[in-house]
LUMPA-944229 format. One record per residue (C-alpha): residue number from 1; residue in three letters; x, y negated, z. Coordinates in Angstrom, 1 decimal, padded with zeros to 4 digits. Example, Ala and Ser with C-alpha at 12.3 -4.5 7.8 and 13.67 -1.06 7.14 Angstrom:
residues 2
  resi  resn      xx      yy      zz
     1   ala   012.3   004.5   007.8
     2   ser   013.7   001.1   007.1
***
This chain:
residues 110
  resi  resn      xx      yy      zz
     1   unk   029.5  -025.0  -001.6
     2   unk   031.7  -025.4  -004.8
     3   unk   032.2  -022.4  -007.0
     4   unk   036.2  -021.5  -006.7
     5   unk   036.0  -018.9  -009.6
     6   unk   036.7  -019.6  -013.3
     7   unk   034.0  -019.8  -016.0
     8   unk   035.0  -018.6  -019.3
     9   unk   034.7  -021.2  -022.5
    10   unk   031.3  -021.2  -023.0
    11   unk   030.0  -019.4  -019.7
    12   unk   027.2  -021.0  -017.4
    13   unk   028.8  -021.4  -014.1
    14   unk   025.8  -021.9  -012.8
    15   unk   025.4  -017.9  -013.0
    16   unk   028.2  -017.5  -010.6
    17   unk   026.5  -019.4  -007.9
    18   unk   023.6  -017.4  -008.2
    19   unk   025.5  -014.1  -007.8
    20   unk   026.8  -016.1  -004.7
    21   unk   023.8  -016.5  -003.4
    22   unk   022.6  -013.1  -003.7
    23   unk   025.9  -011.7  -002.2
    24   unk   025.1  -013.6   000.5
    25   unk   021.2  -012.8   001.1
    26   unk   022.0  -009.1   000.2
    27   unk   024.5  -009.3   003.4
    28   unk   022.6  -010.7   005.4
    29   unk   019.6  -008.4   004.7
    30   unk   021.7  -005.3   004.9
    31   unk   024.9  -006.0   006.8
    32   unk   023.5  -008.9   009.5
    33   unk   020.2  -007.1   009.4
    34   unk   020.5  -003.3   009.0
    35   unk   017.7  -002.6   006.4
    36   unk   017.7   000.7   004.9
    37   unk   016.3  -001.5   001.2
    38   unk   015.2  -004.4   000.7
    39   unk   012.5  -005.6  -002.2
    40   unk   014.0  -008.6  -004.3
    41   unk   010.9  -010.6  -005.8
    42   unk   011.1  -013.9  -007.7
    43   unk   008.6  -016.9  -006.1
    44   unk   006.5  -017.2  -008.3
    45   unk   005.2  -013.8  -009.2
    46   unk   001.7  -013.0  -008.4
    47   unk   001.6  -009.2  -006.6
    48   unk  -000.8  -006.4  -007.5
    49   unk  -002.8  -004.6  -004.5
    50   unk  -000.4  -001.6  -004.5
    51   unk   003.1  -003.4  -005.1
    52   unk   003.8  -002.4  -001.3
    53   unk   002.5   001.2  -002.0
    54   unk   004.2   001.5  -004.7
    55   unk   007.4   000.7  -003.2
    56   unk   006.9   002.7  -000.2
    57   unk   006.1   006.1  -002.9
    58   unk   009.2   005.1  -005.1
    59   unk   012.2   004.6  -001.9
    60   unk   012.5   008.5  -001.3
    61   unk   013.0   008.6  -005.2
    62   unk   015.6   005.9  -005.2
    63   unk   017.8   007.6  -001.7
    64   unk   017.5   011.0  -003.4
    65   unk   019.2   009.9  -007.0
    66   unk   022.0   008.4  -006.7
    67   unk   022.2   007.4  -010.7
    68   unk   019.5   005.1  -009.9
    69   unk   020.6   001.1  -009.7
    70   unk   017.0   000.4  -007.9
    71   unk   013.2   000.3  -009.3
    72   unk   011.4  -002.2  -010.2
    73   unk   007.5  -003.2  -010.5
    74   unk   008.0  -005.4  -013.6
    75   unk   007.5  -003.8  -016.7
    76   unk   007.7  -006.4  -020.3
    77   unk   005.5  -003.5  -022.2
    78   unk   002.6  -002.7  -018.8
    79   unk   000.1  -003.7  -020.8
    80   unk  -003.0  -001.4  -021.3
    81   unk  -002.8  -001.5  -024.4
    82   unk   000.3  -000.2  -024.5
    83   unk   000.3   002.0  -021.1
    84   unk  -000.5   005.9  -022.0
    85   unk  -000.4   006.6  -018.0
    86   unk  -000.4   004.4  -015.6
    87   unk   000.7   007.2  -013.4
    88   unk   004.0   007.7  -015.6
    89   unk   007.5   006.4  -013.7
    90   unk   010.0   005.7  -016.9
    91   unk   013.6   005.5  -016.1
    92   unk   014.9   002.3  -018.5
    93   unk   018.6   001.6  -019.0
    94   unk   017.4  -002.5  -019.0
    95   unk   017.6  -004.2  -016.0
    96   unk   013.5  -006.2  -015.2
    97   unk   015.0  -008.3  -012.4
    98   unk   011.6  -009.7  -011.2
    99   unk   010.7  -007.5  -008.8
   100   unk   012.9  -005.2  -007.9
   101   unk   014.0  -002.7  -004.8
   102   unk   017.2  -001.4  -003.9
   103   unk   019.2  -000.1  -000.9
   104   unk   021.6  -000.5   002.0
   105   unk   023.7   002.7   000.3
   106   unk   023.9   001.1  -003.7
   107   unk   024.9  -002.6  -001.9
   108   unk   027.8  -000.6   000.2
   109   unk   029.2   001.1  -003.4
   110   unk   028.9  -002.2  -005.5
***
């Protein structure tokens, strides 16, 4: 497929074509498929034992706020060194894009 839009001077069009692609996986996943939310993670990312549970605890979190854009397992600072709690949820206005939920109800608004 050829990208039909317009890159800016300077712009990456190669950008474009992956916001393609994830329209198109996103629609398939929640318009084709009918899941309720769907967990975006990046192929070469290693999982810890409780990324599933850790989903599954955070989804109710994500329907009942509607200010939320998704959650995410990846976290740049996670390191015990740095971690007070590993309990703590933190609400970022960053976007970790590595692994990453969101839902059938944020993918109708945007």
């Amino acid at each position: 497929a050829e990208y039909m839009g317009g890159a800016g001077p300077g712009e990456n069009v190669r950008y474009y074509y992956i916001a393609e692609h994830y329209g198109w996986a996103l629609t398939q996943l929640f318009d084709v498929y009918g899941y309720g939310a769907v967990i975006i993670l990046e192929e070469d990312l290693e999982i810890a034992p409780d990324f599933f549970s850790y989903f599954a605890a955070t989804l109710p979190i994500l329907r009942a706020d509607p200010s939320l854009l998704c959650v995410s397992a990846y976290n740049d600072n996670g390191k015990a060194a740095v971690v007070s709690s590993p309990q703590t949820l933190l609400r970022t206005d960053m976007f970790p894009g590595l692994g990453w939920m969101l839902t059938r109800a944020l993918w109708a608004e945007i």
